[in-house]
C-alpha positions as CSV (number, residue, x, y, z in Angstrom):
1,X,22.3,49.6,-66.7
2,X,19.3,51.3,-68.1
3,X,16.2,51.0,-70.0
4,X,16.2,49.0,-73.8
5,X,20.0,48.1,-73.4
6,X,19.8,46.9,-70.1
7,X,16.9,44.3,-71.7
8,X,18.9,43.8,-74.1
9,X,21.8,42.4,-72.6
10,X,19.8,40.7,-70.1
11,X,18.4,39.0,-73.0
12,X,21.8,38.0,-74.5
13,X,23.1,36.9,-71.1
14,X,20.0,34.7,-71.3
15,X,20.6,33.2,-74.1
16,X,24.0,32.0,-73.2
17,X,22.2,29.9,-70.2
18,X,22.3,26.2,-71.5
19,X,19.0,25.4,-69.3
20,X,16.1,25.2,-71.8
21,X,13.6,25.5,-68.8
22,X,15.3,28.1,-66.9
23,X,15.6,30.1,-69.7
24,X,11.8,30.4,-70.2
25,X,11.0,31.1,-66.9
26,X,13.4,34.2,-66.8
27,X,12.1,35.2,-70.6
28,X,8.3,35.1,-68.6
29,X,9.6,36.6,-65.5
30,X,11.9,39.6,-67.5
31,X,8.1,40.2,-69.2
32,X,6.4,40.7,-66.0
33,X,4.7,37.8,-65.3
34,X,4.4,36.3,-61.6
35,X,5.9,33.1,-61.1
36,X,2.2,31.8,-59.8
37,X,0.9,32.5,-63.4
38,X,4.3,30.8,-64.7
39,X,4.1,27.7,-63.2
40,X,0.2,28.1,-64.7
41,X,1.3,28.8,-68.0
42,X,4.0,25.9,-68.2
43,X,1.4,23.7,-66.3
44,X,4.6,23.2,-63.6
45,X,4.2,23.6,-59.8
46,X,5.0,26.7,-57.9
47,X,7.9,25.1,-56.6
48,X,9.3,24.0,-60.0
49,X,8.9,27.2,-61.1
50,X,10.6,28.8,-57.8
51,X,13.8,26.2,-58.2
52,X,13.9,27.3,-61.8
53,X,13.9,30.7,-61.1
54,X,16.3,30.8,-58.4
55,X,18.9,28.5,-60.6
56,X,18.4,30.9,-63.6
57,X,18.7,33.8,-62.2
58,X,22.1,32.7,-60.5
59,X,23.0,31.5,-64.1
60,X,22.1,34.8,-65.3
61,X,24.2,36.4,-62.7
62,X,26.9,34.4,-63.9
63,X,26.8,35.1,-67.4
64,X,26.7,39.0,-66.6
65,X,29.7,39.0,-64.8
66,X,30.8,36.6,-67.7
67,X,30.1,39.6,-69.8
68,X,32.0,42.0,-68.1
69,X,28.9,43.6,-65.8
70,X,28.8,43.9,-62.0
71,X,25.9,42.9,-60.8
72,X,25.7,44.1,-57.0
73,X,23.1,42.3,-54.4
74,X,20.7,45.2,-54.4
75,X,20.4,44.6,-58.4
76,X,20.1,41.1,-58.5
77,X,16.6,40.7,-57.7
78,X,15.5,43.8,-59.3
79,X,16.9,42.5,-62.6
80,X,13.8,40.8,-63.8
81,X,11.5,43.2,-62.4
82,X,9.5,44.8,-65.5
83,X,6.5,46.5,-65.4
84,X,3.6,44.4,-67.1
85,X,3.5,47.7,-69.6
86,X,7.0,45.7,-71.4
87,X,4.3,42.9,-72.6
């Protein structure tokens, strides 16, 4: 996957997440912002943010593969990666 139609079937897969909370945090993260200044922007602590994060992006994973994409382990983490420039 690359470029706008990777984002935007990350984005699709994200919408198909039924977490509300998990949803944001990815949607934040996919935009480049740290989890320290997402938990500040939700007013959550780092570690809610963290557990959301790891459960949504597992979601996410899911729904990929749901989708029909492979997502291998040296993709995962880099999926949600954007620059700040995306903003």
């Amino acid at each position: 996957m690359q470029g706008q139609e990777d984002i935007r079937i990350i984005m699709d897969a994200i919408e198909r997440i039924p977490n509300e909370n998990w949803k944001s945090v990815l949607k934040l993260r996919l935009q480049g912002y740290r989890l320290s200044e997402i938990a500040e922007y939700l007013g959550w602590s780092d570690d809610s943010v963290k557990g959301a994060y790891k459960r949504g992006r597992w979601c996410l994973k899911e729904e990929l593969q749901n989708m029909g994409y492979k997502v291998h382990e040296e993709q995962e983490e880099s999926l949600l990666r954007e620059e700040r420039a995306t903003r």
